[in-house]
Every structure is written in structure tokens, then in C-alpha cells.
MIRO-15976 format. One line per 10 residues: number of its first residue (from 1); their letters; for each residue x, y, z of C-alpha. Coordinates in Angstrom, 3 decimals. Each point is the difference from the previous one (the first is absolute). Example, Ala and Ser with C-alpha at 12.3 -4.5 7.8 and 13.67 -1.06 7.14 Angstrom:
# MIRO-15976
1> AS> 12.300,-4.500,7.800; 1.370,3.440,-0.660
***
This chain:
# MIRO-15976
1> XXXXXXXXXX> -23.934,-26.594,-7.261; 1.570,-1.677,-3.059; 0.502,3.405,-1.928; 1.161,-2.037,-2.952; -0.811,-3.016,-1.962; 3.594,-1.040,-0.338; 0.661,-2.555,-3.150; 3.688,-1.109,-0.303; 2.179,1.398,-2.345; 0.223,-3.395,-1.758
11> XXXXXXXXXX> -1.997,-2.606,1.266; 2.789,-2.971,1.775; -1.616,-2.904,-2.670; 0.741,2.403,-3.117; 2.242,-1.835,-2.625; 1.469,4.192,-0.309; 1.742,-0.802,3.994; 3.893,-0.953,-0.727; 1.644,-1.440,2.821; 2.884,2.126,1.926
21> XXXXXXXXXX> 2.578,-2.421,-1.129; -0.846,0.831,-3.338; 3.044,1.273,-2.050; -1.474,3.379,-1.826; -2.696,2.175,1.168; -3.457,-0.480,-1.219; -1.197,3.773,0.434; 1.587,0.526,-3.401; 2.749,1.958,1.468; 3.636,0.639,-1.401
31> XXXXXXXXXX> 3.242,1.416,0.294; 1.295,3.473,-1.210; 0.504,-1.712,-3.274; -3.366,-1.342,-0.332; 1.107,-3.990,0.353; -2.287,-2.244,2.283; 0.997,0.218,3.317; 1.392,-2.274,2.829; -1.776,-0.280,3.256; 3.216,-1.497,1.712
41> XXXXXXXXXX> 1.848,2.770,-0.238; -2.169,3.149,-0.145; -3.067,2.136,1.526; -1.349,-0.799,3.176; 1.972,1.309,3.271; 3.084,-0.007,-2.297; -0.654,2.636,-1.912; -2.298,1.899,2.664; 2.172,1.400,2.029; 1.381,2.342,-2.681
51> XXXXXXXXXX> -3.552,1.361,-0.733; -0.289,0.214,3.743; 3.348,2.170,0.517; -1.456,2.138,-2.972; -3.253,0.648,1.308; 1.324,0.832,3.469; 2.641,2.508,-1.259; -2.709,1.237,-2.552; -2.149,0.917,2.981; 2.061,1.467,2.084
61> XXXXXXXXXX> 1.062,2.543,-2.720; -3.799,0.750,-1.009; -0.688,0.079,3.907; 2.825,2.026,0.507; -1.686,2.842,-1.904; -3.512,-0.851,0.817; 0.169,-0.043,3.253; 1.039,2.828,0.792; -1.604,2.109,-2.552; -2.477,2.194,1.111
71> XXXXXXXXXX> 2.991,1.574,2.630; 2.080,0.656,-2.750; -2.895,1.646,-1.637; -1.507,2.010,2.907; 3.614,0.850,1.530; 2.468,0.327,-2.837; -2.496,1.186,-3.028; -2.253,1.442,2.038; -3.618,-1.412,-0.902; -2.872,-0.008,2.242
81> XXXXXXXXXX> -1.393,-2.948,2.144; -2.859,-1.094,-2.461; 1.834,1.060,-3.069; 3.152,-1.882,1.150; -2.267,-3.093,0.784; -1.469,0.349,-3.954; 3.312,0.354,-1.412; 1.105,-3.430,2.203; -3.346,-1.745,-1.054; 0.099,1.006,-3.441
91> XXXXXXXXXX> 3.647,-0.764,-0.358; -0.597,-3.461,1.540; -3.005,-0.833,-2.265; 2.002,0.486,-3.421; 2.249,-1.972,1.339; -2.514,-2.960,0.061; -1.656,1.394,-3.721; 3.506,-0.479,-1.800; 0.371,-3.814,0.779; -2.809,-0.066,-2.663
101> XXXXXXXXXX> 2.535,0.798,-2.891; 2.452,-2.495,1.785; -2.686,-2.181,-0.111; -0.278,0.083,-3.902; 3.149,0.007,-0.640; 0.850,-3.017,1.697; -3.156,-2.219,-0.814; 0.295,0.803,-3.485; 3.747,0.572,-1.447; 3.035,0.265,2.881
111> XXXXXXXXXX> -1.185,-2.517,2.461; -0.027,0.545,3.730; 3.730,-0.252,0.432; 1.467,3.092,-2.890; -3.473,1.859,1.689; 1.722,-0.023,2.605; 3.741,0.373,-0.697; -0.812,3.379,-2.252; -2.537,1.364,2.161; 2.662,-0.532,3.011
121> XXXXXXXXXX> 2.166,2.219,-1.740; -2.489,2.912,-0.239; -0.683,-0.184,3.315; 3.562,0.484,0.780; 0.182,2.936,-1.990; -2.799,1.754,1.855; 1.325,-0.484,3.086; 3.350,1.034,-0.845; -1.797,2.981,-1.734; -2.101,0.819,3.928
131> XXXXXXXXXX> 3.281,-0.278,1.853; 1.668,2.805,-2.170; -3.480,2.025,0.527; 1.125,0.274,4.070; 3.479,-0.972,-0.179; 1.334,3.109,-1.636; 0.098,3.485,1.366; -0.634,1.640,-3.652; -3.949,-1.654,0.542; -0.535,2.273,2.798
141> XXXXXXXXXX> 0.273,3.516,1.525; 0.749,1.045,3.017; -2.283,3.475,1.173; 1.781,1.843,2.738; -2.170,2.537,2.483; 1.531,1.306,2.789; 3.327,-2.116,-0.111; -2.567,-3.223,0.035; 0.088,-1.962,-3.080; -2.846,-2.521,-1.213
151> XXXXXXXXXX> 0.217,-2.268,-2.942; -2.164,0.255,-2.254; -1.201,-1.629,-3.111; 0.391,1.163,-3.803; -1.495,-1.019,-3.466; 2.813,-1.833,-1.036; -0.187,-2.043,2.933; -3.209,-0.535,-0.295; 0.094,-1.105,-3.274; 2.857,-2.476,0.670
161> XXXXXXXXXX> -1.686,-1.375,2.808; -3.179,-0.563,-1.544; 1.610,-1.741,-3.068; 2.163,-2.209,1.611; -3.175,-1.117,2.594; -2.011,-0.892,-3.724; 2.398,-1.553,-1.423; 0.315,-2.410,3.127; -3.797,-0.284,-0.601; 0.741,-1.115,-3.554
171> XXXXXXXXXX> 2.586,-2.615,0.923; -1.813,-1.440,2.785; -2.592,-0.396,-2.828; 2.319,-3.256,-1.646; 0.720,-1.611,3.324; -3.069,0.115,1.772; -2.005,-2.267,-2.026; 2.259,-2.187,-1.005; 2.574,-0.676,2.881; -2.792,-2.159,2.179
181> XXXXXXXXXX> -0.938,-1.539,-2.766; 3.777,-0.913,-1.366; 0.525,-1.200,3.608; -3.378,-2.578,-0.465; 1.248,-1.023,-3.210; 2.768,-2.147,1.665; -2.549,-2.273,1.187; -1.165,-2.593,-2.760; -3.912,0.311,0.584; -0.445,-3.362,-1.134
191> XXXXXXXXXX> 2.453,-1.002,2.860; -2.617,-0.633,3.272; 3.598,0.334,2.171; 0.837,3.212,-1.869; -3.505,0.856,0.253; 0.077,0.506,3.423; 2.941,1.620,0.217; -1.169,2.885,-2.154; -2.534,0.359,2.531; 2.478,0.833,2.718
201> XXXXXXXXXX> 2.583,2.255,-2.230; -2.589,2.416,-0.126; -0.298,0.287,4.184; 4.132,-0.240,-0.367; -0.130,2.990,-3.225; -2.056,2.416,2.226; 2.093,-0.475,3.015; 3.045,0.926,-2.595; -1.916,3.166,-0.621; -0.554,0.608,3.762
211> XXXXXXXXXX> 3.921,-0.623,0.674; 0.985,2.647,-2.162; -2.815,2.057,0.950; 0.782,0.164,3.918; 3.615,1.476,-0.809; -1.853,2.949,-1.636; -2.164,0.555,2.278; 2.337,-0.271,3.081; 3.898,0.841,-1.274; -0.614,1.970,-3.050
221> XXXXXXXXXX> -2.996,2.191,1.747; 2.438,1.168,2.690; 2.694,0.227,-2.617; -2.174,2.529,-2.372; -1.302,1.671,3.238; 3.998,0.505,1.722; 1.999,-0.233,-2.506; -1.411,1.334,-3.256; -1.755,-1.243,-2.882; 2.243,0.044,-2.222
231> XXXXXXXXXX> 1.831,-2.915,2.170; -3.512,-1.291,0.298; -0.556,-0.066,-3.539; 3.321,-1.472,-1.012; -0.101,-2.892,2.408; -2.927,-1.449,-1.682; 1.067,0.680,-3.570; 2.821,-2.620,0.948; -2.186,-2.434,0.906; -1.640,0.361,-3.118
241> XXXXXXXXXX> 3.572,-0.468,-2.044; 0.296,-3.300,2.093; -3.954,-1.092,-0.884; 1.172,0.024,-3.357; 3.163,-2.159,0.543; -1.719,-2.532,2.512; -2.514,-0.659,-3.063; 2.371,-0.461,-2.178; 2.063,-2.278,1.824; -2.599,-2.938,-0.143
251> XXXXXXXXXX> -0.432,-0.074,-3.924; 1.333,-3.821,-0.386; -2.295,-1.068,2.735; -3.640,2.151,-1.539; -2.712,-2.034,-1.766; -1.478,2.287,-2.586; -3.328,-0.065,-1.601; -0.736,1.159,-3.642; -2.105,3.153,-0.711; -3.128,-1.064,-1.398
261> XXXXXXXXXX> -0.572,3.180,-1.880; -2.087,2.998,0.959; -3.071,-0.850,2.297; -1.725,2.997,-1.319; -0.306,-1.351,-4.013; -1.191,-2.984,1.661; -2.966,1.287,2.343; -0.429,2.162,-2.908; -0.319,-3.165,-2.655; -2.702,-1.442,2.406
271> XXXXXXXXXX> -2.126,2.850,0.031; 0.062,0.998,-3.838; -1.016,-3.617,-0.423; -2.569,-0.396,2.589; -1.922,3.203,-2.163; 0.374,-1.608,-3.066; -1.275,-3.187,0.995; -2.643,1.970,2.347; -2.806,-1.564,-2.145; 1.777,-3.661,0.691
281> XXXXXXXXXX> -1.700,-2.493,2.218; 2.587,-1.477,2.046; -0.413,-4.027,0.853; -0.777,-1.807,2.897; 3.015,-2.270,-0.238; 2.672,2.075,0.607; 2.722,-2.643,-1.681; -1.640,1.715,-3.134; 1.682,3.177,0.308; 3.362,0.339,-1.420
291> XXXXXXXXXX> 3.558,-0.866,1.449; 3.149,-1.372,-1.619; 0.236,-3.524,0.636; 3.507,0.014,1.104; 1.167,-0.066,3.678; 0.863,3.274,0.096; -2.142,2.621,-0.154; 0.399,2.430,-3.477; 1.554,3.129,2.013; 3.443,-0.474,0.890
301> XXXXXXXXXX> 1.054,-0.389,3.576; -3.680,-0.647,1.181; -1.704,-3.713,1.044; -3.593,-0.547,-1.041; -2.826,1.332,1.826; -2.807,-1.819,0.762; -3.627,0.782,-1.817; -2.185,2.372,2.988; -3.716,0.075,-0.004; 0.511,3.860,1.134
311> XXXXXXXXXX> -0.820,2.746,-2.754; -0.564,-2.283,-2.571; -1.132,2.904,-2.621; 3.988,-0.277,-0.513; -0.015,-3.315,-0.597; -1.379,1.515,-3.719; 3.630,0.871,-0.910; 0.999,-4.008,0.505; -2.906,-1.510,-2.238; 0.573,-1.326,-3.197
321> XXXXXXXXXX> -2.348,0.948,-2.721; -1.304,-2.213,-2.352; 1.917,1.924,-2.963; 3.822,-0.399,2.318; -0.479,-3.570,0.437; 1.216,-1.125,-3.549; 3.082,2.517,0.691; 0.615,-1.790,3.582; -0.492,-2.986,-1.625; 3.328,0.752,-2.564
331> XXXXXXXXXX> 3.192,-0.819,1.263; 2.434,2.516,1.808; -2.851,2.835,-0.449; -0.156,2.800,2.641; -2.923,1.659,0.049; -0.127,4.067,0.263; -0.113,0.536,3.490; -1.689,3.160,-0.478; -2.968,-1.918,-0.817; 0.375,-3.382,1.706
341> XXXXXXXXXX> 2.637,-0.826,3.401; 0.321,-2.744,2.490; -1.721,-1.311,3.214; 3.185,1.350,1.851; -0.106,3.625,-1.679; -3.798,0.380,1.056; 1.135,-1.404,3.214; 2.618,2.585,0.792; -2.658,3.183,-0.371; -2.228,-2.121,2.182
351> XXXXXXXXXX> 2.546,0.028,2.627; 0.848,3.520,-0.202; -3.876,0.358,0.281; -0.085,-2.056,3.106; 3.047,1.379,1.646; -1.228,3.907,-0.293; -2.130,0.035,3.064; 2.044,-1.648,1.921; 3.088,2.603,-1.267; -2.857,3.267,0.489
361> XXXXXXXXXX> -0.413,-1.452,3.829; 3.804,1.204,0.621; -0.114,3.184,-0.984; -1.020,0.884,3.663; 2.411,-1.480,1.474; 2.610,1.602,-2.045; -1.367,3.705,1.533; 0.356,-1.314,3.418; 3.318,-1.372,-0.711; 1.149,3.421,-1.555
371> XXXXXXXXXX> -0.637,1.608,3.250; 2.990,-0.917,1.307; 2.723,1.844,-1.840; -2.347,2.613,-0.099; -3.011,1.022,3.110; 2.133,-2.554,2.451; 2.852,2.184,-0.651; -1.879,3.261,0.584; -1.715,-1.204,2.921; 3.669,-0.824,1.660
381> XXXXXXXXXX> 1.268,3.172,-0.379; -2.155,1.570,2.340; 0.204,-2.872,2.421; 2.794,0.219,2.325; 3.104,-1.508,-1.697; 2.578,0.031,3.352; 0.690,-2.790,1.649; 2.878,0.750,2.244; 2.687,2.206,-1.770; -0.866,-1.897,-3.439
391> XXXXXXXXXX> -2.282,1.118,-2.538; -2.249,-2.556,-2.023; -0.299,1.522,-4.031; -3.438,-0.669,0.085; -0.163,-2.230,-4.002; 2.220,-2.036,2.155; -2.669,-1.557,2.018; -1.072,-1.924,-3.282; 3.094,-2.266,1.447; -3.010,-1.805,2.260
401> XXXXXXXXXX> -2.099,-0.506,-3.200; 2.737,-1.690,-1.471; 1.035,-1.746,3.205; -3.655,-1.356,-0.016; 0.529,-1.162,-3.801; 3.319,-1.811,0.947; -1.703,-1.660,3.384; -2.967,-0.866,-1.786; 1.564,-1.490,-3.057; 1.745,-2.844,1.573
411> XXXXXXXXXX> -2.444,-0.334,2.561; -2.692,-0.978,-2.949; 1.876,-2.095,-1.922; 1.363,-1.952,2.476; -3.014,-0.302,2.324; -3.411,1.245,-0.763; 0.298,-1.440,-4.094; 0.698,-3.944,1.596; -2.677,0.321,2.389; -2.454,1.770,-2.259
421> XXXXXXXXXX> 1.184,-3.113,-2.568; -1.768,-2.806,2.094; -3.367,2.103,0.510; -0.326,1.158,-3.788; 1.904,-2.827,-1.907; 1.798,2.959,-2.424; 3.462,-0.886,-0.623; 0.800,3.831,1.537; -1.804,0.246,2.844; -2.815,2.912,-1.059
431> XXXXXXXXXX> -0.922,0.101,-3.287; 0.697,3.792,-1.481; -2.861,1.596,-0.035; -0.799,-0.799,4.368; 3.421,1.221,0.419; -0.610,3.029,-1.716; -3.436,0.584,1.918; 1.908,0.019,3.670; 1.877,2.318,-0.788; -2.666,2.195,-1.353
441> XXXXXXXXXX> -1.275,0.025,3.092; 2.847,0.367,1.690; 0.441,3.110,-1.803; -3.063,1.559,1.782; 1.478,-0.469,3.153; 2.741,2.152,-0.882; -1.819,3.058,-1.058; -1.804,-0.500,3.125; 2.912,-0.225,1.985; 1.426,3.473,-1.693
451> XXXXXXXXXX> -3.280,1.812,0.615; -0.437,-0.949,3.603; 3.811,1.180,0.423; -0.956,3.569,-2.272; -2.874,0.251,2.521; 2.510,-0.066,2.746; 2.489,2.347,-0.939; -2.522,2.463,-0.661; -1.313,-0.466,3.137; 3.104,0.508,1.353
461> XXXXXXXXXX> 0.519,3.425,-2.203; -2.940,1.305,1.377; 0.880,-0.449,3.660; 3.531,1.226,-0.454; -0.712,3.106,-1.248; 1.399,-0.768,-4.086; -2.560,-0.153,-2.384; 0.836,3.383,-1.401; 4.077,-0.696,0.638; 1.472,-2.049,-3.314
471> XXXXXXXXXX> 1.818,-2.309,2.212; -0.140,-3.762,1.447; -1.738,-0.383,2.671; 1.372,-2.451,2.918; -1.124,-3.819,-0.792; 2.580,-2.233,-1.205; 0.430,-1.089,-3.480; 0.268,-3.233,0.968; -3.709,0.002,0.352; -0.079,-0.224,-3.438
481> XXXXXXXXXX> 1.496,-3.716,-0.034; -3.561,-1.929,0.000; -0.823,1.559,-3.111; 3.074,-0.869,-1.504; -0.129,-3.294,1.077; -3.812,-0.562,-1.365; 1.217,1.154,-3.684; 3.048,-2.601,0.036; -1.966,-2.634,1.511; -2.963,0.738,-3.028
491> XXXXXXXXXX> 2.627,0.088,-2.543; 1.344,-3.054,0.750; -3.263,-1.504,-0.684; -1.566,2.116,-2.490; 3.353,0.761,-2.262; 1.209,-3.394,-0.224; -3.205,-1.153,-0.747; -0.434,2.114,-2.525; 3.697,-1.185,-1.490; -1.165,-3.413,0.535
501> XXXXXXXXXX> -3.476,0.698,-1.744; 0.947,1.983,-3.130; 2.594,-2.192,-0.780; -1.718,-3.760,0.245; -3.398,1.387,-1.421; 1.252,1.985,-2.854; 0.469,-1.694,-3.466; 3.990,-1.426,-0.489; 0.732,2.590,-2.553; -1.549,2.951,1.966
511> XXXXXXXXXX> 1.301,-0.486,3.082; 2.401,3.153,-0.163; -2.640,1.880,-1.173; -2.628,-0.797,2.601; 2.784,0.718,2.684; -0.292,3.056,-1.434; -3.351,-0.028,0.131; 0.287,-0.532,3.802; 2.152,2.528,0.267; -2.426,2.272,-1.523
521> XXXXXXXXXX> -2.118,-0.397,2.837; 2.629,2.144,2.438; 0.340,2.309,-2.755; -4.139,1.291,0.350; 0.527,-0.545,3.899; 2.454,2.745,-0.041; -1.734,2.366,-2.400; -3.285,-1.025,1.908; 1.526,1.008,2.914; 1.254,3.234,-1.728
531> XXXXXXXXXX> -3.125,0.856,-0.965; -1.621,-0.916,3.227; 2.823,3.178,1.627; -1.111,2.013,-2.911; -3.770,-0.285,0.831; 0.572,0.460,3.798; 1.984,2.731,-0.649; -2.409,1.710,-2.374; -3.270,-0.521,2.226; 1.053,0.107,3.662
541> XXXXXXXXXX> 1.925,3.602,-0.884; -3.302,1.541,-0.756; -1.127,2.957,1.601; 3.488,0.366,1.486; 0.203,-2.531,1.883; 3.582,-1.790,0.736; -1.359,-3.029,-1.709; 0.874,-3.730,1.358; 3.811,0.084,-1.127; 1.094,3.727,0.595
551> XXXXXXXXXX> 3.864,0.429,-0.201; -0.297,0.410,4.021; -1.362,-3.295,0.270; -1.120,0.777,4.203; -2.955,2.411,-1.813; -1.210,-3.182,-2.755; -1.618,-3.534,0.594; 2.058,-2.473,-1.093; -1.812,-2.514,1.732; -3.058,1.011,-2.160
561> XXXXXXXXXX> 2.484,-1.161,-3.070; 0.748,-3.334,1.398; -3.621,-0.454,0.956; -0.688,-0.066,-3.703; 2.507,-1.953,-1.235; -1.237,-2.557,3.050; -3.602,0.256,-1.671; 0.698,-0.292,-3.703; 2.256,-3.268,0.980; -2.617,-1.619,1.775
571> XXXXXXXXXX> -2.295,0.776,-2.643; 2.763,-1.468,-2.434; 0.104,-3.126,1.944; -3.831,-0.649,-0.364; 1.094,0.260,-3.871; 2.476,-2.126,0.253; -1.892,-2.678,1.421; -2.739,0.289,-2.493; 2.681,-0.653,-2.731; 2.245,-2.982,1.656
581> XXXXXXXXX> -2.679,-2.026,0.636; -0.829,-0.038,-3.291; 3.172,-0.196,-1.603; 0.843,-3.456,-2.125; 3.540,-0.497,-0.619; 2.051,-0.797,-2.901; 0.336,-3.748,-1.758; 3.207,-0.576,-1.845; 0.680,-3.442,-1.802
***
């Protein structure tokens, strides 16, 4: 099914397509001082593997902690299962709100690459601030009974920890939008070659991720589980020191693009002029409306948009009144753009219009992807964790979700995107939106697979004699691998294609902010899911009952959990459908 009615970025005849042998960009980029650009010399896969290097140390420090969470929480500070798994998801889905003042900030005064550099340094604050929390012995007490001493956790600890873990959530808040995006920028999108290539540095970005991801999983799990966490802790905050310096290090080689001021005044501008002019018939001809006549569009760092048929009771805020005409008419007059704006300004609300379903449709996934730092982990605890005389930690069995991401990646881009190329005719293989629609599915299968294994080990419970023992029960953990698998195998087609979507679709001077925007989406997944553990918690307790996540997990349903979150996806998918097929993408001239 052709989910999406794929239009080129720039169509191959426009006189707006520079040749690569061109000497400056034609994206409007420029260097840190603001002078027009080179293409010789700069961007492309010159410049990328510094925002690669970043991105993969970045994400081993955030996985570090992640990861790994909800044992630190359960084992160390001493929360229960559920409240341990809200604490994780709630943690987790701030973490994708704060990109939204990154966002801002970058769009509309710093630009993506300060974002970045200051927000960097807050993030290496917090984590310096959560290694103290468990590094030193003053943040915890030791309670002795009967010569047997426990560790225990105390306020100030607490406190510590729980600042240092927000203000990691508040520096991941400058990167994440903007470091994908920063990355794309190096490719001149009115460069087809370059073009192209953009397509595949987001498949080579998210295997960055998934590089520094499967050292958390695998090395630093066992380290924080053997060794201690503050060793645990420290290890990533290093990696994070050396994010900051691998960014850094490609400055001379970084193609910049200029804020275009804050997106909000402008969506803002449209709508206070579309109610003023509410009584306004708009015209047929849509050459009518108004747009500056130069090649540029009006807001800085942004191309022209195209005139859309779509929601034309916005096109109100673009048509020129009989009483502006004579002012149009003057020379260098700007009109008020609280009463009258461009094609391209109505154009960019239009697209954030157009893009919501699509970005609502994700939410889903984003629970099912939250399970696995947080019911994954739960469930392998009370699987059987031996295998010979070695123990598996069981976060590190997130390793095969990652090892799925870094199999898949190349396997994609190297051999399903050219074959897919000579079926569909789209320069990268699958257009966004059918990428993102496998791996919804895909997604189901993984729930599936968790709840079939649940249904097992329960069985197994019951036959051995455990359900009212709080212990594992004996079925390996490596039954757990298909699952894993499933989720890496979805992300690689759902996550990239969301990179890949938010950041061709959205307007050129929003594209930070709609990578927030994006980013949002895993943000409500993980308070969905949250609220999903509070609601399961609150009914299935009733009348005394264990409920389907007890802290002795042998006496719940778990399966009944993933059952749901199988459900609600497949449901989600029929959404999604609905919404891609009717999706129109952006024109840009």
C-alpha cells in the first residue's frame, strides 16, 4: 500500500536545484561567523562524524543511567515494583517534554549549535551531581541488626539523586531536538547528491545511538550490578565530558543555519489575523494572497512554501484587503503581520496541522517501547538469570534490542532501501511514513511475544510450587530475547522514520522545534504508560486482590498487561493508517 503520496523535496527541473559542484551552499547556510558557506570544504560526511561521536557518547551516558534505573530504585532506594516503574516512566517522559524549551531556544535566538553546546554543559553537571548521590558514603547509612548490616537510603541522598537525574532531564532537553537536526543540516537540501545522503545519516545517527547504547546495557549493567554504582555512575559521566569535546572538535567543518525567530509569535501572527479577517472572502487564485516577491521567503533561514488547498479558512490571514493594497503597493512597506503574513507563514501552521495525527499515532508506540527499561526488566528478575556459574543483570538483556538496531541498520540501508528503490521509484527506498507503519506493526508482535512468554512463566510458577514464594522461577532469561529483538527491529523502522519525517516535512525554520515535537510523542508514551500502571494498580487491587503487577510478580498477570498494550497498538495502527493515507506532503520552492 503506498502509505504516502511522496512529492520531492524540490522538484529535479526547479531553477532553486544548484549543482554539487557549486561553490557555496544554497540552503542559506553559514559559518560560525555568519559568512556564506563553502560546500568544498564543509558539512556532509566531513563534519558528521563529530556529531556522530557526540551522539554515541551522549547515549551511552543517558543509557548508562536509564538503563539500569528501576534496579537502582527498587534495590538501592528501596521503591516498589510499580512505583519504581512510575518513577522510570515519569523520569523518562520529562526527559522528552524539556527538548521543547531547547526547541525554542534554538529556532528562535541561539541556533541549534550554542542549544546544544550550553545545554551539554548542564547535562554534565547533573550527572556529575547523580554520581556524588551514590558515590559517597555520607549519602547513605548503614543499619546494623544482629552483626548484619544493610544499606540503606537517606533524604539527603534522595534529594541528590533526584536532582542530579532532572537536571540530566533538563540538558537532554537542548540536545535532543537539535543534534539530528544539526547533523541534517550538513546536507545542502537543494543538493539531489546531498539529498540522499541525509537520507542515510539518519539510519547511520540511530545506529550511533545504538553503539553507545549496547555498552550500557551490557558493560555498565554488570558494572553497576558488581561493582557499585557509584563506578557505574562515573563511567558514564566521562563519556559525557568527551560528548562535549567530540562536538566541539568539528566546529570549522559545521554548516550552521540562522534562527528564524520564535515559531510561536509566528503561528500566533497567523491566527490573530485569520480572526480579524474572519469576515474576508479569500480568492480563488491563490497567486492573490500575499508573499514577498523576493527568492527568499520573509522569515529568515526558511525557503518558500508552496500555496495548499488544505484548511483554507487560514488562507484569511494571507489576503490582501482592498484598504492594504495601496500600502503594498508603496515601496519597502511591510505590512503588520499581526494583521496580514505570507503564503509560507500560513503554510507552516498548515503543516503542523497535517503532521499532528501522524505525531498522536506514536504515542503508542512510545508505551510499548518504555516497557523495556521498565516491565522487561521486572519480568527478568523472576526468570532464571544463571547460565552456568555467570549471572545475566537482567536490564542487560536490552543488549539484543540494540544488537537488533545495529544488524538492522546496515542491513536496510544497504539492502532493503536499493531494492525497495526500483519498485517505488523514491530516491530512499520507502517513503517515511510506510517505514514508520512496519514497524508499528512490528511492535505488536513484540507485546505478543512478552505475553505468551508471561503466560509461560506463570505456568511454570504454578507447577513448581512458587506463586506465593517472591523468587524466580526456573526458565531462562534468555527467553526474553524475541521480545527484545521485535522492539529493535520496530525502532529501526518506526524511529528513524520518524527522524526522517519530522525533519523533511516540517517548515525550514521549525525544524528543531518539530523534533521536539516528535520527541513529545515519547514523552505522553511514558506518562501514558504511567498512568496505564497507575490504573491497573488502582482497579485490579480491589477487594484485596494481588492485582496484575503485585511486588511478587508469580501471584499478578503480567501477561494481562502486555495483552493490552498488544490491543491498544493494533488499534493505533488502524489510526495510523487512516491518517497516512491521507497525508499530503510539503512543497518548498
Amino acid at each position: 500500500m503506498d502509505l504516502e503520496h511522496q512529492e520531492p523535496l524540490l522538484e529535479p527541473e526547479s531553477s532553486n536545484e544548484i549543482e554539487s559542484n557549486e561553490e557555496f551552499t544554497g540552503d542559506g547556510s553559514v559559518d560560525i561567523h555568519g559568512n556564506p558557506i563553502k560546500k568544498n570544504c564543509t558539512g556532509t560526511w566531513r563534519a558528521c562524524p563529530f556529531i556522530l561521536g557526540n551522539e554515541c557518547c551522549e547515549r551511552l551516558a543517558y543509557y548508562g543511567i536509564s538503563a539500569n534505573l528501576v534496579t537502582y530504585l527498587t534495590k538501592k532506594l528501596h521503591q516498589g515494583n510499580a512505583y519504581a516503574a512510575r518513577s522510570v516512566t515519569t523520569w523518562a517522559g520529562t526527559c522528552y517534554v524539556t527538548p521543547i524549551i531547547g526547541a525554542l531556544l534554538a529556532d528562535a535566538y541561539w541556533g541549534r549549535y550554542w542549544t546544544i553546546a550550553v545545554f551539554s554543559i548542564i547535562y554534565f553537571i547533573g550527572m556529575g551531581t547523580l554520581t556524588l548521590s551514590a558515590w559517597l558514603p555520607a549519602f547513605s547509612s548503614a543499619q546494623c541488626q544482629n552483626s548484619t548490616c544493610t544499606e540503606d537510603s537517606n533524604l539527603a541522598q534522595y534529594i541528590t539523586f533526584f536532582l542530579g537525574l532532572y537536571l540530566i532531564a533538563l540538558g537532554t532537553g537542548g540536545i535532543k531536538p537539535c543534534v539530528s537536526s544539526f547533523g541534517a543540516d550538513q546536507f545542502d537540501d537543494t543538493d539531489s547528491e546531498e539529498r540522499v545522503q541525509k537520507g542515510s545519516f539518519f539510519n547511520w545517527f540511530y545506529f550511533s545511538i545504538n553503539i553507545g547504547a549496547l555498552v550500557s546495557s551490557s558493560f555498565l549493567v554488570w558494572v553497576q550490578d558488581n561493582l557499585g554504582w557509584g563506578l557505574g555512575f562515573g563511567i558514564p559521566t566521562v563519556f559525557m565530558g568527551l560528548a562535549i569535546i567530540s562536538f566541539f572538535s568539528g566546529t570549522s567543518l559545521y554548516r550552521f543555519q540562522k534562527p528564524g525567530g520564535s515559531p510561536f509569535t509566528r503561528v500566533s501572527q497567523v491566527l490573530v489575523a485569520t480572526v480579524k479577517k474572519w469576515s474576508v472572502e479569500v480568492p480563488n487564485d491563490s497567486t492573490l494572497l500575499y508573499e514577498v516577491h523576493d527568492k527568499v521567503s520573509a522569515i529568515q533561514g526558511s525557503r518558500k512554501l508552496e500555496h495548499s488547498d488544505e484548511l483554507r479558512c487560514l488562507d484569511k490571514a494571507a489576503t490582501i484587503t482592498a484598504a492594504e493594497k495601496p500600502l503594498l503597493d508603496t515601496q519597502n512597506s511591510t505590512p503588520n503581520p499581526w494583521i496580514l503574513v505570507t503564503v509560507t507563514q500560513v503554510e507552516e501552521l498548515k503543516i503542523l496541522l497535517r503532521m499532528f495525527p501522524i505525531w498522536a499515532t506514536t504515542i503508542i508506540f512510545s508505551s510499548v517501547h518504555a516497557q523495556m527499561s521498565t516491565m522487561f526488566v521486572e519480568q527478568g528478575a523472576v526468570l532464571d538469570t544463571k547460565i552456568g556459574s555467570f549471572t545475566i543483570p537482567p536490564a542487560s538483556l536490552s543488549t539484543f534490542d540494540i544488537i537488533s538496531v545495529i544488524i538492522w541498520v546496515p542491513v536496510y540501508d544497504r539492502l532493503l532501501v536499493p531494492m525497495a528503490r526500483r519498485f517505488t521509484g523514491n530516491e530512499r527506498g520507502f517513503s517515511a511514513l510506510q517505514r514508520m507503519g512496519v514497524g508499528l506493526f512490528i511492535a505488536i508482535l513484540a507485546m505478543a511475544a512478552a505475553a505468551v512468554l508471561e503466560i509461560w512463566r506463570l505456568d511454570v510458577a504454578r507447577k513448581e510450587g512458587l506463586v506465593d514464594r517472591q523468587v524466580a522461577v526456573p526458565l531462562s532469561i534468555l527467553w526474553q530475547i524475541p521480545q527484545y529483538v521485535l522492539i529493535g527491529a520496530a525502532e529501526v523502522f518506526t524511529l528513524i522514520g520518524k527522524l526522517e519525517f519530522f525533519y523533511d516535512q516540517s517548515p525550514d525554520a521549525m525544524r528543531s522545534l518539530c523534533s521536539a515535537f516528535s520527541l513529545l510523542a515519547n514523552a505522553f508514551g511514558n506518562y501514558l504508560s504511567s498512568f496505564i500502571l497507575t490504573m491497573i494498580t488502582y482497579f485490579s487491587t480491589k477487594g484485596g486482590n494481588p492485582g496484575w503487577i503485585p511486588d511478587n510478580l508469580n501471584q499478578g498477570h503480567l501477561d494481562y498487561y502486555f495483552w493490552l498494550l498488544a490491543g491498544l497498538s493494533f488499534v493505533n495502527l488502524l489510526g495510523y493508517v487512516a491518517c497516512a493515507v491521507r497525508y499530503r506532503s510539503k512543497k518548498a520552492t
